[in-house]
MARBA-3410 file (N, C-alpha, C, O; in Angstrom, 1 decimal):
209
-14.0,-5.6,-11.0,-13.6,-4.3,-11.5,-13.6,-4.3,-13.0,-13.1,-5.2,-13.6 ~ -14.2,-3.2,-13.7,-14.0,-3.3,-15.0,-12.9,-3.1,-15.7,-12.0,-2.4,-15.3 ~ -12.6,-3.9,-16.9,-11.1,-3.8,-17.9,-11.5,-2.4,-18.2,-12.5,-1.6,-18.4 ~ -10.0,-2.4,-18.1,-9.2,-0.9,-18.8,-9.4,-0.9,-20.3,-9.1,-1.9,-21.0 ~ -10.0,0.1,-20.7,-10.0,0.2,-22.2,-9.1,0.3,-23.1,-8.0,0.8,-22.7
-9.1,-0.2,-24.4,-7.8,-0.4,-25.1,-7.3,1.0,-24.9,-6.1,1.0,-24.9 ~ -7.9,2.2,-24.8,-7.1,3.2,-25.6,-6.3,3.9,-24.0,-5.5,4.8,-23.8 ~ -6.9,3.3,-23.3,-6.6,3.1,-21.2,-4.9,2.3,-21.6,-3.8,2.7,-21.3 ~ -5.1,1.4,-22.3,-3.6,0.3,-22.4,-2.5,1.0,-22.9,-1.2,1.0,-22.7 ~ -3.2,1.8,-23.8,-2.2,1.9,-25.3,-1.4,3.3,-25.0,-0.5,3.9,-25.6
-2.2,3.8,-23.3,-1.8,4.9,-22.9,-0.3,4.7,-22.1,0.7,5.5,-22.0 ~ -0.5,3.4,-21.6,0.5,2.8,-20.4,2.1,3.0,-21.4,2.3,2.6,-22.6 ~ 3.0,3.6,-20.7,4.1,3.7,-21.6,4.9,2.5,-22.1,5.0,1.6,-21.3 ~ 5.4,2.4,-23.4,5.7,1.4,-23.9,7.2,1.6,-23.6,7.9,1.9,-24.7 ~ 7.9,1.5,-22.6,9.3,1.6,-22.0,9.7,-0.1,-21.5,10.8,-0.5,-21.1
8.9,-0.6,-21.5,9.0,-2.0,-20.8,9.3,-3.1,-21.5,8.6,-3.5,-22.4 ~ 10.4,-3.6,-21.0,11.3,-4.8,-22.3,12.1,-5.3,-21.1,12.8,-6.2,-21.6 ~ 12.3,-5.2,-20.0,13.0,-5.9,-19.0,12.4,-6.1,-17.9,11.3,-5.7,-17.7 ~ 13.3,-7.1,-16.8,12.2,-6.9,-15.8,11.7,-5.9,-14.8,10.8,-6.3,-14.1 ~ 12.1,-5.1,-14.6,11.3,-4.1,-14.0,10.6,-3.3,-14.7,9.9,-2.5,-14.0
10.6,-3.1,-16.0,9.3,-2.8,-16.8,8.2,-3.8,-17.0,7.2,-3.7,-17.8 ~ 8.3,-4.4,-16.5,7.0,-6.0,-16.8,6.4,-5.4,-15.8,5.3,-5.0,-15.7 ~ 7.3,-5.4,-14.8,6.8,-5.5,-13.4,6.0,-4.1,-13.0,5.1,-4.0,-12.1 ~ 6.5,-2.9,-13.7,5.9,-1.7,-13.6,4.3,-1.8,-14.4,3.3,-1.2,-13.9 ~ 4.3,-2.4,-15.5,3.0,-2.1,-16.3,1.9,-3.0,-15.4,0.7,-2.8,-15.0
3.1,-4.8,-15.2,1.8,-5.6,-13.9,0.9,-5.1,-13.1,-0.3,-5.2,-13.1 ~ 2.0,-4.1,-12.3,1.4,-3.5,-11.5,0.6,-2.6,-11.4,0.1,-2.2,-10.4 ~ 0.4,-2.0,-12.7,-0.1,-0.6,-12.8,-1.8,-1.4,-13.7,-2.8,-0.7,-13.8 ~ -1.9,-2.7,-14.2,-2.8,-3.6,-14.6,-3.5,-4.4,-13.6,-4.6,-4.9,-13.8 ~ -2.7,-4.4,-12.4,-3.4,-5.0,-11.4,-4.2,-4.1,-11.0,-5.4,-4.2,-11.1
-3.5,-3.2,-10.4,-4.4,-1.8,-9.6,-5.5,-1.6,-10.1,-6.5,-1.2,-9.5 ~ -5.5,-1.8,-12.0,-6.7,-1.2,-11.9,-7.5,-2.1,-12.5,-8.7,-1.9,-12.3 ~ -7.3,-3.2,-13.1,-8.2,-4.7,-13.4,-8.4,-5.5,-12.4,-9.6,-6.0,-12.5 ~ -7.4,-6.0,-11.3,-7.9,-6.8,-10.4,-6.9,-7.7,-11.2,-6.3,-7.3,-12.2 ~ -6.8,-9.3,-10.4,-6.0,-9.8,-10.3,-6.5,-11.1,-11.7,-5.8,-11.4,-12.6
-7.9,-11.6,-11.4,-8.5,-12.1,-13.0,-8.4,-11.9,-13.6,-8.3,-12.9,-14.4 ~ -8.4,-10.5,-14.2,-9.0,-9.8,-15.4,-8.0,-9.7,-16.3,-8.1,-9.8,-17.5 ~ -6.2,-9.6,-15.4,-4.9,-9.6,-16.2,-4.4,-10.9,-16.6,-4.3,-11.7,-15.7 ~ -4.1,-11.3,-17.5,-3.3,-12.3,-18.4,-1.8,-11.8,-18.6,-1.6,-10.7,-18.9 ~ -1.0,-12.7,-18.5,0.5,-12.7,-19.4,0.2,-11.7,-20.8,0.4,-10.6,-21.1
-0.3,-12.5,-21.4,-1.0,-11.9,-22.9,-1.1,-10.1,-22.7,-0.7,-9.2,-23.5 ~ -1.7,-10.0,-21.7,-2.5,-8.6,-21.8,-1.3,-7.7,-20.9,-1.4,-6.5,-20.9 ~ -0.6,-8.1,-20.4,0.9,-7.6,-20.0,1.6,-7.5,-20.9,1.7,-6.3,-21.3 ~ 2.2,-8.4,-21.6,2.9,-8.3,-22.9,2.6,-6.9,-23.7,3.3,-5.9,-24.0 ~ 1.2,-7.2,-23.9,0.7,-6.2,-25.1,0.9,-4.6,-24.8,1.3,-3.8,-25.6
0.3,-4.5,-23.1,0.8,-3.2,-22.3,1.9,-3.0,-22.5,2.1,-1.8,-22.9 ~ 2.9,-3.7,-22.4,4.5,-3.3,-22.5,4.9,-3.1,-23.5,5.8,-2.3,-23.5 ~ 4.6,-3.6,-24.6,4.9,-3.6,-25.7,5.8,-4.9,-26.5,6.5,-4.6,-27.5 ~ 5.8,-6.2,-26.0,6.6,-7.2,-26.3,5.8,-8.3,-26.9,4.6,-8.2,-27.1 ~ 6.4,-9.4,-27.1,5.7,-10.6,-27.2,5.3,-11.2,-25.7,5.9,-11.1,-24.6
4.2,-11.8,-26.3,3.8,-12.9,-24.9,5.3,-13.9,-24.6,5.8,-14.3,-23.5 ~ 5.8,-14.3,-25.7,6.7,-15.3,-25.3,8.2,-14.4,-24.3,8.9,-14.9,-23.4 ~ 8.3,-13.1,-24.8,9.5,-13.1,-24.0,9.1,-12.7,-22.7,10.2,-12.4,-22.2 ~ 8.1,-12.4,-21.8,7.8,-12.5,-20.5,8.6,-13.5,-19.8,9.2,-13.5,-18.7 ~ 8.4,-14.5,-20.5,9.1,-16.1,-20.1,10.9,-15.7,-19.6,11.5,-16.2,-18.6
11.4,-14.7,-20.4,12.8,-14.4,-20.3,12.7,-14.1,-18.3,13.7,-14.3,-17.6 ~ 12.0,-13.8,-18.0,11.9,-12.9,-16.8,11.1,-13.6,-15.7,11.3,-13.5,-14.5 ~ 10.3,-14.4,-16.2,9.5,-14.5,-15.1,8.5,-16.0,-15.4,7.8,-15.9,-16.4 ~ 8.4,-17.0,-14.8,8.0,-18.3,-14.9,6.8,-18.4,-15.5,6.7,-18.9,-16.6 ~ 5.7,-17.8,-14.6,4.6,-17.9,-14.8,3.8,-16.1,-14.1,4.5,-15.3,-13.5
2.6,-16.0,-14.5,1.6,-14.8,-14.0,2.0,-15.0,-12.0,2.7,-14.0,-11.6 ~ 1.7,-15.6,-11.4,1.8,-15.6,-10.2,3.2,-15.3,-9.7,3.2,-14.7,-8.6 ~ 4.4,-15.7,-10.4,5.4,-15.7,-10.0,5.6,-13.2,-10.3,6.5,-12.5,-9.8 ~ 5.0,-12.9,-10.9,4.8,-12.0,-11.7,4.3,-11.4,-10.4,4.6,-10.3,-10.1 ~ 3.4,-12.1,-9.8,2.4,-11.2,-9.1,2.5,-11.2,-7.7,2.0,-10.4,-7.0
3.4,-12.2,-7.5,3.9,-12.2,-5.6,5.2,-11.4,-5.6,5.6,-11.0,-4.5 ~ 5.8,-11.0,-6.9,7.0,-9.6,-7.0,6.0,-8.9,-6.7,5.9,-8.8,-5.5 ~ 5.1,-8.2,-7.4,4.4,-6.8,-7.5,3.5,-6.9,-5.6,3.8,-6.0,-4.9 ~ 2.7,-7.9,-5.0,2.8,-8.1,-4.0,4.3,-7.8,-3.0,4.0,-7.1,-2.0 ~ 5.3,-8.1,-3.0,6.1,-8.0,-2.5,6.6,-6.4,-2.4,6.8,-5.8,-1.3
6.9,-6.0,-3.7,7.1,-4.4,-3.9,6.4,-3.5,-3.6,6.8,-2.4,-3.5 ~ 4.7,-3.9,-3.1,3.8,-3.0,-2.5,4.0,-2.6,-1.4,4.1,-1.4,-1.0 ~ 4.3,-3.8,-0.8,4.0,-3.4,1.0,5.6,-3.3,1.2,5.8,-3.1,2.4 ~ 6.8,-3.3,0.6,7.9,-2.8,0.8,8.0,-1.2,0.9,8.4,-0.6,1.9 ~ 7.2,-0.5,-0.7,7.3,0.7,-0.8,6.9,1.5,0.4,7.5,2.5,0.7
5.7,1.0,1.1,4.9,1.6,2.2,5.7,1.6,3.7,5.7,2.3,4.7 ~ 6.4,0.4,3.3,7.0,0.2,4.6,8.1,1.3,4.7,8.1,2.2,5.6 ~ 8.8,1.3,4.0,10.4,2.2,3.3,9.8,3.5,3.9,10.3,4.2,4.8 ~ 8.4,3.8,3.1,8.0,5.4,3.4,7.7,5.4,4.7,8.2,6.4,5.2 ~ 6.9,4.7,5.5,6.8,4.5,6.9,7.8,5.2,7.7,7.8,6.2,8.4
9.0,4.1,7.5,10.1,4.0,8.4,10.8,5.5,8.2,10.7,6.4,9.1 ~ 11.4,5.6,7.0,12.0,7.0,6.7,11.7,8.3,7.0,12.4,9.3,6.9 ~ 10.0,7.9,7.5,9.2,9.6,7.6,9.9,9.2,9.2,11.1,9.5,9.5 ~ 8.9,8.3,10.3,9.2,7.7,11.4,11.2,8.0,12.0,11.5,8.4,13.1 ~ 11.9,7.7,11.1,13.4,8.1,11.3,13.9,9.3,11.6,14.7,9.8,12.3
13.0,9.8,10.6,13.8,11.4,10.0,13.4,12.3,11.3,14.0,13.4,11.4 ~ 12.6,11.9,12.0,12.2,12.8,12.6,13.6,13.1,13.9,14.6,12.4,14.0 ~ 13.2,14.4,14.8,14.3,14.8,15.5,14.0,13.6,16.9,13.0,12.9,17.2 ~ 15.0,13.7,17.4,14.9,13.0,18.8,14.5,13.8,19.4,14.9,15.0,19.4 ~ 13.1,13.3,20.5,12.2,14.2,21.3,11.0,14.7,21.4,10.4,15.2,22.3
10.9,14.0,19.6,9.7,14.5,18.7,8.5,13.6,19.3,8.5,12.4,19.0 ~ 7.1,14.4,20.3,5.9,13.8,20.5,5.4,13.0,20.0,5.7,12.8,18.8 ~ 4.5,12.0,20.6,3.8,10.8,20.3,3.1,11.4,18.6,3.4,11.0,17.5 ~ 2.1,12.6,18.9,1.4,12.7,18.2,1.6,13.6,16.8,0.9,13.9,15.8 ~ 3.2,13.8,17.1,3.9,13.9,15.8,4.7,12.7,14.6,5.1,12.7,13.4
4.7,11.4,16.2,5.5,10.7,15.0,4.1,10.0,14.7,4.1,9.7,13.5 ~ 3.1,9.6,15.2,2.2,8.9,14.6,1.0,10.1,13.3,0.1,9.6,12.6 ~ 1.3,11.1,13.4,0.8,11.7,11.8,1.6,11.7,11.3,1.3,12.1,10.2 ~ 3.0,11.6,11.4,3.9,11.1,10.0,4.1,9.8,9.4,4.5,9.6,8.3 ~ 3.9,8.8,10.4,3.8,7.6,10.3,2.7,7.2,9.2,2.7,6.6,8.2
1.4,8.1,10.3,-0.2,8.1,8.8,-0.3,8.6,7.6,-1.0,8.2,6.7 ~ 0.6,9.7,7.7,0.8,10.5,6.1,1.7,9.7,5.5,1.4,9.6,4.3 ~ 3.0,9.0,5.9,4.0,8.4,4.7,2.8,7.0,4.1,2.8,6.7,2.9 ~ 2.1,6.5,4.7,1.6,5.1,4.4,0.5,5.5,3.5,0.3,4.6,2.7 ~ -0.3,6.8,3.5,-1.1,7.4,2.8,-0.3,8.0,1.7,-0.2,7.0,1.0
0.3,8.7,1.2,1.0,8.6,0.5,1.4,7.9,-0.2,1.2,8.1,-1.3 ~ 2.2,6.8,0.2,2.9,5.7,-0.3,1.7,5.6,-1.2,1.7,6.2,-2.3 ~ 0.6,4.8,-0.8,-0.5,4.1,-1.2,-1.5,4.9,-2.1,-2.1,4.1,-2.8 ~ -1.7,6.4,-2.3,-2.1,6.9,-3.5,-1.6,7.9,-4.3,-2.2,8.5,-5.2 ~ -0.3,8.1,-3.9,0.2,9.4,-5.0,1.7,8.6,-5.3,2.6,9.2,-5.9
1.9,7.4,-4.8,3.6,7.1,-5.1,3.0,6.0,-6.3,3.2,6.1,-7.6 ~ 2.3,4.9,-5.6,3.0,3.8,-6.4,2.2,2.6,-6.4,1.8,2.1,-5.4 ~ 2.1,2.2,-7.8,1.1,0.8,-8.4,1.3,-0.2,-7.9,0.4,-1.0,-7.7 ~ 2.8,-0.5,-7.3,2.7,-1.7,-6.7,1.7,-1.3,-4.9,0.7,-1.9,-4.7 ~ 2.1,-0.3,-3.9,1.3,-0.2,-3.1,-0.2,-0.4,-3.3,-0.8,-1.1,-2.5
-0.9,0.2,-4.4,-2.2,0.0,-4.1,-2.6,-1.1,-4.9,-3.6,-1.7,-4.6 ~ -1.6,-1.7,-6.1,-2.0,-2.8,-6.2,-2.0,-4.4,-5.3,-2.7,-5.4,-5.5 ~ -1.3,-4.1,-4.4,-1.2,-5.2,-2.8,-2.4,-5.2,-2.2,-2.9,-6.2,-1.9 ~ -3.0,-3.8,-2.0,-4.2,-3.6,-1.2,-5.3,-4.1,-2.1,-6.2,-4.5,-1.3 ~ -5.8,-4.4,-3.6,-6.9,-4.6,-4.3,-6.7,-5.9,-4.7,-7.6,-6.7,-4.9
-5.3,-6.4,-4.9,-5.9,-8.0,-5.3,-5.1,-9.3,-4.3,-4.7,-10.4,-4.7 ~ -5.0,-8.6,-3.0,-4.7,-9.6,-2.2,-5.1,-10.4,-1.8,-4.4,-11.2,-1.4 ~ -6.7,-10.8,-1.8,-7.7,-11.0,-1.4,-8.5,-12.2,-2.6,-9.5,-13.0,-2.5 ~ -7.3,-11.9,-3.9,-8.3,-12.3,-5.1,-7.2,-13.6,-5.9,-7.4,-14.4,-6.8 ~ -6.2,-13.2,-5.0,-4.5,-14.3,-5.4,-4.8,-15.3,-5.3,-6.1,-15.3,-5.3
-4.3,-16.5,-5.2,-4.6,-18.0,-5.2,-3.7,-18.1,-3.5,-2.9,-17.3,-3.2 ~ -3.9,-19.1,-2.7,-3.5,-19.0,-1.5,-2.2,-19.4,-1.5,-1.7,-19.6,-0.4 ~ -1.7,-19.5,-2.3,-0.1,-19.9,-2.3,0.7,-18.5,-2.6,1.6,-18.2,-1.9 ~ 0.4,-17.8,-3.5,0.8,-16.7,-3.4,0.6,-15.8,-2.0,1.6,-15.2,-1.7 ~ -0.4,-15.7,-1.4,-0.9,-15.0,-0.2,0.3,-15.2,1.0,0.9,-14.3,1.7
0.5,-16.8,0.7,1.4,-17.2,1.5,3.1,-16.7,1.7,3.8,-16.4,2.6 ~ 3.2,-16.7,0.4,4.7,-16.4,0.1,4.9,-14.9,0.6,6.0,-14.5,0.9 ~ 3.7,-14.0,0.6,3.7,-12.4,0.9,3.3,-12.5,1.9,2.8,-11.4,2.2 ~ 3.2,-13.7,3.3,3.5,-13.2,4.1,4.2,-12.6,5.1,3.9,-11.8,6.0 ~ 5.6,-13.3,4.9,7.2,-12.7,5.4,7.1,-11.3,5.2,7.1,-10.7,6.3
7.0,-10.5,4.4,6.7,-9.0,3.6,6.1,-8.5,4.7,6.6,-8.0,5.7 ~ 4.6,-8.6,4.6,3.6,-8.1,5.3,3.5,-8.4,6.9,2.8,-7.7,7.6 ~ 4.3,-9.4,7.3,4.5,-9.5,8.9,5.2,-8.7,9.4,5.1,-8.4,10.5 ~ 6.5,-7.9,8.4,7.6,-7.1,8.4,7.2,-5.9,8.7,7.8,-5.3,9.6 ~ 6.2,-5.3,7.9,5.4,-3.7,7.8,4.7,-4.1,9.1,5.1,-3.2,9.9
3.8,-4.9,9.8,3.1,-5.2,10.5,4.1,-5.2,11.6,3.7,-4.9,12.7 ~ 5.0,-5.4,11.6,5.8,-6.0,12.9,6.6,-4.3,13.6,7.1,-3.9,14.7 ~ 6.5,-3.6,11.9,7.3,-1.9,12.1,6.1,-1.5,13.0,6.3,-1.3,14.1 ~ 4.7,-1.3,12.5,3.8,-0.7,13.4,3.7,-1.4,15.0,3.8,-0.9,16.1 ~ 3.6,-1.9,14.8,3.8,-2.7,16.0,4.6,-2.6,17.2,4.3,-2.6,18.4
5.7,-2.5,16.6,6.9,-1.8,17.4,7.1,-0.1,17.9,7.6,0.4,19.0 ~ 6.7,0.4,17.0,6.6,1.7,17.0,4.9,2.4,18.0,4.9,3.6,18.3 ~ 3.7,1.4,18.4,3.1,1.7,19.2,3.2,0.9,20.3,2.3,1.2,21.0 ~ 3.9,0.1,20.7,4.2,-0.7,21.9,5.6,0.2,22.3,6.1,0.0,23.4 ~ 6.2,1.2,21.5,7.0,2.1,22.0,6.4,3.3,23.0,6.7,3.4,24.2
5.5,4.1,22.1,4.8,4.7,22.4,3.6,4.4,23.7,3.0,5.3,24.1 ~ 3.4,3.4,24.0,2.6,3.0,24.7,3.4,2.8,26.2,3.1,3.1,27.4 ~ 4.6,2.1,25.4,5.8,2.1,26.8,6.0,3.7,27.0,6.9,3.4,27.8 ~ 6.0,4.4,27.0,6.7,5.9,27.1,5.5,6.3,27.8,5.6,7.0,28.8 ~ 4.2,5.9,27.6,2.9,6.1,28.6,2.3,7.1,27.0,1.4,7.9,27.3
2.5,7.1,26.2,1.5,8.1,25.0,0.6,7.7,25.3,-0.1,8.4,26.0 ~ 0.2,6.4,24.9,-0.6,5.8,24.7,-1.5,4.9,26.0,-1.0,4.4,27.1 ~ -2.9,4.8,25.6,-3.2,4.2,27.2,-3.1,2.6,27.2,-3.1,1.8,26.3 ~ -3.0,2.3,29.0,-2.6,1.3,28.7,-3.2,-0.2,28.9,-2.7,-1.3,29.2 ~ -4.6,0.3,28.5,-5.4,-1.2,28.2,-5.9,-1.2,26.4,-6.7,-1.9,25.8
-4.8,-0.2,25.8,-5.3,-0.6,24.6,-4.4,-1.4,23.9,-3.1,-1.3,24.0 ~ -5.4,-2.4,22.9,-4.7,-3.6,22.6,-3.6,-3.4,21.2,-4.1,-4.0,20.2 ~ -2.5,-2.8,20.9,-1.5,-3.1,20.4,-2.0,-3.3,18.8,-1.9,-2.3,18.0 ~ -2.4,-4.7,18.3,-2.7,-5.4,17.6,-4.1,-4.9,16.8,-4.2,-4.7,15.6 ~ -4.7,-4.8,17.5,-6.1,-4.6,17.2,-6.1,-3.0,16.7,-6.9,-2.5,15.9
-5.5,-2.6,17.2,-5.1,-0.6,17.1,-4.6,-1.0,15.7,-5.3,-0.7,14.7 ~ -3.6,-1.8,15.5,-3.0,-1.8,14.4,-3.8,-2.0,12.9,-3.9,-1.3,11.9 ~ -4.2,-3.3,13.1,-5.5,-3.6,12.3,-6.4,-2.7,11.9,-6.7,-2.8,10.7 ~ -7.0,-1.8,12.6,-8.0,-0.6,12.6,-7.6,0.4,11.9,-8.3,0.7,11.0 ~ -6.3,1.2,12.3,-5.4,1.6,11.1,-5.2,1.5,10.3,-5.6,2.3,9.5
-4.2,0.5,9.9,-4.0,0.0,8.8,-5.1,-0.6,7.9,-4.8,-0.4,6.7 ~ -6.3,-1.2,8.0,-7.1,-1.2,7.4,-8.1,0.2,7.2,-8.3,0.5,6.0 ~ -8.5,0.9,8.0,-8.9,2.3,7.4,-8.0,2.7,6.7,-8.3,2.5,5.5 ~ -6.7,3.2,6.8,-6.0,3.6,6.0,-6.1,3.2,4.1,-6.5,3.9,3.2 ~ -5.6,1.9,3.9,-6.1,0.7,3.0,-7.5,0.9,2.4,-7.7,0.9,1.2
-8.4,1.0,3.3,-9.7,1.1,2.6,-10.4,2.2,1.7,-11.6,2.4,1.3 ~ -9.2,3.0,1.7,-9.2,4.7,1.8,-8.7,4.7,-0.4,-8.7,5.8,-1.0 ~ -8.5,3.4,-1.0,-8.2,3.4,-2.3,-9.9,3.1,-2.8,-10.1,3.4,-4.0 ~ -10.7,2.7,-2.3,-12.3,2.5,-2.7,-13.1,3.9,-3.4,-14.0,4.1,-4.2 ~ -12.2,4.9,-2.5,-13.0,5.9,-2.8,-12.1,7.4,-2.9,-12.6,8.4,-3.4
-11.2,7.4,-2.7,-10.3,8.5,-3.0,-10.3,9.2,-4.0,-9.8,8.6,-5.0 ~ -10.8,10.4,-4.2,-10.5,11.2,-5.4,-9.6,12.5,-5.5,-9.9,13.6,-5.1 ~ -8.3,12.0,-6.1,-7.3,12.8,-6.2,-7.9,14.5,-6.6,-7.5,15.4,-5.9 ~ -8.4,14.5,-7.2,-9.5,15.8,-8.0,-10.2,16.6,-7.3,-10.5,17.7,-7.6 ~ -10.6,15.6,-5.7,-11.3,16.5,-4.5,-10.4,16.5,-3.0,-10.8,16.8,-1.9
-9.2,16.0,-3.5,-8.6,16.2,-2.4,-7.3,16.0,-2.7,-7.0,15.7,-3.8 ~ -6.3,16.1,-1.6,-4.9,15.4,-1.6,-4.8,14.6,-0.6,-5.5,14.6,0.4 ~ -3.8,13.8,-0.9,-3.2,12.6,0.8,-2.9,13.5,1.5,-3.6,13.2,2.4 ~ -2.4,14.4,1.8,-2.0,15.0,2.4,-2.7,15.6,3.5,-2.5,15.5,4.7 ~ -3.8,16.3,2.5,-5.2,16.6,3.7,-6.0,15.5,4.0,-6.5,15.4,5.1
-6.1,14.7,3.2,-6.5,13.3,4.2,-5.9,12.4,5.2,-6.4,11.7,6.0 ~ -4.6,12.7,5.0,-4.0,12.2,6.0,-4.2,13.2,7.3,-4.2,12.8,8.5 ~ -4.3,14.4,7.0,-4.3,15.2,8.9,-6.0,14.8,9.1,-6.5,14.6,10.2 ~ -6.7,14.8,8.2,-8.0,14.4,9.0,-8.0,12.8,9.6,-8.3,12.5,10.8 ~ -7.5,12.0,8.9,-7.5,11.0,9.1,-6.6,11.0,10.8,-7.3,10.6,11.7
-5.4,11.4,11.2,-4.9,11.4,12.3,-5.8,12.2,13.2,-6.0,11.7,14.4 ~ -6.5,13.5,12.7,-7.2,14.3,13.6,-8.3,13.0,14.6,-8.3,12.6,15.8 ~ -8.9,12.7,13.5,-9.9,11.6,14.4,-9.3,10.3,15.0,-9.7,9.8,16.0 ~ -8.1,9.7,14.3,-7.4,8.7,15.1,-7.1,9.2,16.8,-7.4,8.6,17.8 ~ -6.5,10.4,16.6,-5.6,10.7,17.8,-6.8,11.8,18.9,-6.7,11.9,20.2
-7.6,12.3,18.0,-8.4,13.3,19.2,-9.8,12.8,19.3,-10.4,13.2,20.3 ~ -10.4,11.9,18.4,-11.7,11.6,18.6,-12.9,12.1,17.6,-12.7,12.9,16.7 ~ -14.2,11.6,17.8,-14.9,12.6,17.4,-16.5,13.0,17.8,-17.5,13.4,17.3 ~ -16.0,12.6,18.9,-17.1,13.6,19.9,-16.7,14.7,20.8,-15.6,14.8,21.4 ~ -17.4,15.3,20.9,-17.1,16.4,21.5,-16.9,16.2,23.1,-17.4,15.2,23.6
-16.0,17.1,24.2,-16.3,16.7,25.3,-17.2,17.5,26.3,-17.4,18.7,26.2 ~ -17.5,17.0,27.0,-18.9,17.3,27.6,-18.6,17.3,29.0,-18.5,16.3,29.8 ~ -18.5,19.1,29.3,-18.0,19.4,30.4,-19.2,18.7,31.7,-20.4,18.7,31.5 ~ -18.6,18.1,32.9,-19.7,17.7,33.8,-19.5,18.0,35.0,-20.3,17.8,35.9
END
């Protein structure tokens, strides 16, 4: 991914001197450099501090980067559950699963750097970090999970479809949906009812016989 340009950095607000200011600029450096491209150094400078007092806060870059990992897939999850909750008792299959798809779409491009930074350099971490975010990520995984093996028990859903693999399919389309999203031609909002439109109804036509 290409570096952010200086005058891209010098945009990032200079509010960050503690740790959840480190952790706000991290993440908002990951999202859009990738997980190489950021240095301690080039955090620092975003925030506005010295390289040495990062140290006050935080060990090393990785220890830095399994927080902002961790706060990703928490924020998604939070929005998940809360849309998923709020709803009334009674509320159809195919209402709680497009609120389910709109809070995680959401979460992931109009809320917040740590979400979409989880989804772009997960993949690019060192395997010890990957590791440590996995408790996190079995958590959000384990919410979907539950919530369509509900649905499936209730009969919504049919019943040779595989659970896990639904899940994966979702949640990765969903996820894959930061490669190309342009705020400018669209909203989450409307991509999320298209996105459920074809999850939940298909997209072929049916063919009377």
């Amino acid at each position: 991914m290409a570096n952010t340009s200086a005058s891209k950095l010098n945009a990032i607000p200079r509010r960050a001197v503690g740790r959840d200011g480190v952790l706000d600029v991290a993440a908002r450096l990951f999202r859009e450099q990738g997980y190489g491209s950021v240095s301690l150094r080039k955090i620092a400078e975003a925030a506005g501090i010295k390289a040495g007092s990062i140290y006050y806060h935080f060990g090393s870059k990785d220890e830095i980067v399994a927080r902002v990992l961790d706060a990703g897939i928490q924020v998604v999850h939070e929005s998940m559950r809360q849309a998923v909750s709020a709803l009334p008792e009674g509320t159809g299959a195919e209402a709680i699963l497009r609120a389910a798809i709109g809070a995680h779409l959401r979460a992931l491009l109009d809320v917040s750097d740590y979400s979409s930074a989880n989804v772009r350099i997960f993949g690019q971490v060192p395997q010890s970090v990957r590791d440590a975010n996995l408790h996190t990520r079995r958590a959000y995984e384990a919410e979907w999970d539950n919530l369509l093996s509900r649905l499936q028990a209730d009969g919504a859903l049919k019943r040779d479809v595989d659970i896990r693999r639904l899940r994966l399919m979702l949640i990765g389309a969903l996820n894959a949906t930061l490669e190309w999203f342009d705020p400018h031609r669209g909203s989450a909002e409307a991509l999320s009812r298209t996105y459920a439109d074809v999850f939940l109804n298909g997209i072929l036509e049916r063919q009377e016989t």
